[in-house]
Wavefront OBJ file of the C-alpha trace (Angstrom):
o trace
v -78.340 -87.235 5.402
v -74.668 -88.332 6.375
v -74.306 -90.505 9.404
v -70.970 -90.284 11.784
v -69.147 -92.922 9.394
v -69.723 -91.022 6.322
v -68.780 -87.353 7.896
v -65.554 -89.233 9.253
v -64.331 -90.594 5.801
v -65.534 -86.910 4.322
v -63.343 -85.234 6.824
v -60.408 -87.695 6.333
v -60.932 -87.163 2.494
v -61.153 -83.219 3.199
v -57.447 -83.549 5.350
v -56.143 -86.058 2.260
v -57.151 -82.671 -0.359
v -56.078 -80.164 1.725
v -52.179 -81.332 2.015
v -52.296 -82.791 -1.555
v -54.371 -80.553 -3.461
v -56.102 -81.662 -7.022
v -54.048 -83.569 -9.977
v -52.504 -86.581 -8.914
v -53.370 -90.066 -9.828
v -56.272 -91.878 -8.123
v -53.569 -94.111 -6.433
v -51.884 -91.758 -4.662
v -55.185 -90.676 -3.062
v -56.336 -93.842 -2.241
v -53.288 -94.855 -0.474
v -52.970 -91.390 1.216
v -56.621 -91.877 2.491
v -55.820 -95.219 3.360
v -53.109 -93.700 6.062
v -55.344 -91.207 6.990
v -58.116 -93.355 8.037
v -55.398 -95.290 9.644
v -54.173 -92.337 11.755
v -57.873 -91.631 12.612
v -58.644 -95.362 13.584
v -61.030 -95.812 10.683
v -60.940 -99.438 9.645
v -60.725 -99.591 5.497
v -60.028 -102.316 3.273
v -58.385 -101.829 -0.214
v -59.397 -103.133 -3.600
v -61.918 -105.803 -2.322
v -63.452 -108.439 -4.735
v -67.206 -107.790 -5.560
v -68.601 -110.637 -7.156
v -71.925 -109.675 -9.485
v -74.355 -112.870 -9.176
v -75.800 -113.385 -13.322
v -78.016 -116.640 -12.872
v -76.686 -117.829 -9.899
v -73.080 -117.776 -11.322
v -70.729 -115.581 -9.486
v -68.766 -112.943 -12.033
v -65.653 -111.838 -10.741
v -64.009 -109.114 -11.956
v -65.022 -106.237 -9.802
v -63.136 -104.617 -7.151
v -64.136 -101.591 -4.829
v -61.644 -99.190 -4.161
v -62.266 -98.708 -0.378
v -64.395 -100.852 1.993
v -65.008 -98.702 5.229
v -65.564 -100.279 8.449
v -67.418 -103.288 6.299
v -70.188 -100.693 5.627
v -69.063 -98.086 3.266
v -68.230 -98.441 -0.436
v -65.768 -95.515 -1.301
v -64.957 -95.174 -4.992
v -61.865 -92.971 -5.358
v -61.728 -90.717 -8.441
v -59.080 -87.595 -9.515
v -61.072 -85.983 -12.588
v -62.093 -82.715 -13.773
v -65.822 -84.339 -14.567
v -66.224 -87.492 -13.666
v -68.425 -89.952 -15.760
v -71.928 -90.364 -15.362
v -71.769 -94.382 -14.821
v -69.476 -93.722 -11.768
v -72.668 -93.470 -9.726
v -74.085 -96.754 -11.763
v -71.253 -98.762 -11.044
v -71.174 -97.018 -7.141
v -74.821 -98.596 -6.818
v -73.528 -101.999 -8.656
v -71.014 -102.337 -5.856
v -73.747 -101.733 -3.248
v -75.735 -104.440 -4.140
v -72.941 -107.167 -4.959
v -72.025 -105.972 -1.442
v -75.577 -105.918 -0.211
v -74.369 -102.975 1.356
v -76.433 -99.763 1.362
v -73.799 -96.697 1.831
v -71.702 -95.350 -0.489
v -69.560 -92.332 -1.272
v -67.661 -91.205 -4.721
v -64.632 -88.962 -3.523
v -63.243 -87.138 -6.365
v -60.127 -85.520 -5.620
v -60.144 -84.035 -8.859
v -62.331 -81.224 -7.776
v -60.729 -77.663 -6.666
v -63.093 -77.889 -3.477
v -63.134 -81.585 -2.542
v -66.669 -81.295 -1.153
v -68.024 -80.474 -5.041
v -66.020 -83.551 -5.631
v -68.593 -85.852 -3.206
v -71.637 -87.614 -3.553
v -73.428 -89.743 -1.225
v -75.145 -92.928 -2.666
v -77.403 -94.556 -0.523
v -79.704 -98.186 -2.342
l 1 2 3 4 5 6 7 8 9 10 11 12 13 14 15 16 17 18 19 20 21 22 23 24 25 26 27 28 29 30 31 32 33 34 35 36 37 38 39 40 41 42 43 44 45 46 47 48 49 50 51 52 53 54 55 56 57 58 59 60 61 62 63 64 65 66 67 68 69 70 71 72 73 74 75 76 77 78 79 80 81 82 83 84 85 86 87 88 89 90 91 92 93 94 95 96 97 98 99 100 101 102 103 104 105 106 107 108 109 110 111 112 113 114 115 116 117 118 119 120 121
């Protein structure tokens, strides 16, 4: 069940889609999201550094697309079918966050809302 956060960055997402419709590169969303949130007063951090922990070594290497307010994981996608280990790699992020919200966003859909999934660990 979305909380307020989530239905914010859906909403933001849904406002991105509307003016920019499908087909662009992931970039261009993410950065026009980025402003979006920004007009909104959403706090969001780009590309942030998730370490994964192997043995007690960190692993760098990883980066989340969006961080939302320090509690939601956003992975930005513009596809016509996204792959399956999107949601894998979604959860990975969660727990090298040890976060427990995220959301994929794919632009790429015609109706952005077919284009989101919520991901909760």
């Amino acid at each position: 069940m979305p909380d307020e956060l989530t239905e914010r960055i859906i909403g933001a997402a849904i406002e991105v889609h509307k003016a920019l419709g499908p087909g662009l590169l992931e970039s261009i969303y993410e950065e026009a999201l980025c402003y979006e949130f920004e007009l909104q007063g959403i706090k969001c951090e780009r590309q942030v550094p998730a370490d994964i922990i192997y043995k007690g070594r960190a692993i760098k290497g990883q980066r989340l697309d969006l961080l939302v307010e320090k509690e939601v994981v956003v992975e930005v996608k513009s596809l016509s079918r996204p792959p399956d280990t999107v949601v894998s790699q979604t959860i990975s992020y969660l727990k090298a966050t040890n976060l427990k919200r995220g959301l994929i966003i794919n632009f790429g859909e015609k109706r952005l809302i077919d284009g989101v999934k919520s991901i909760s660990v």
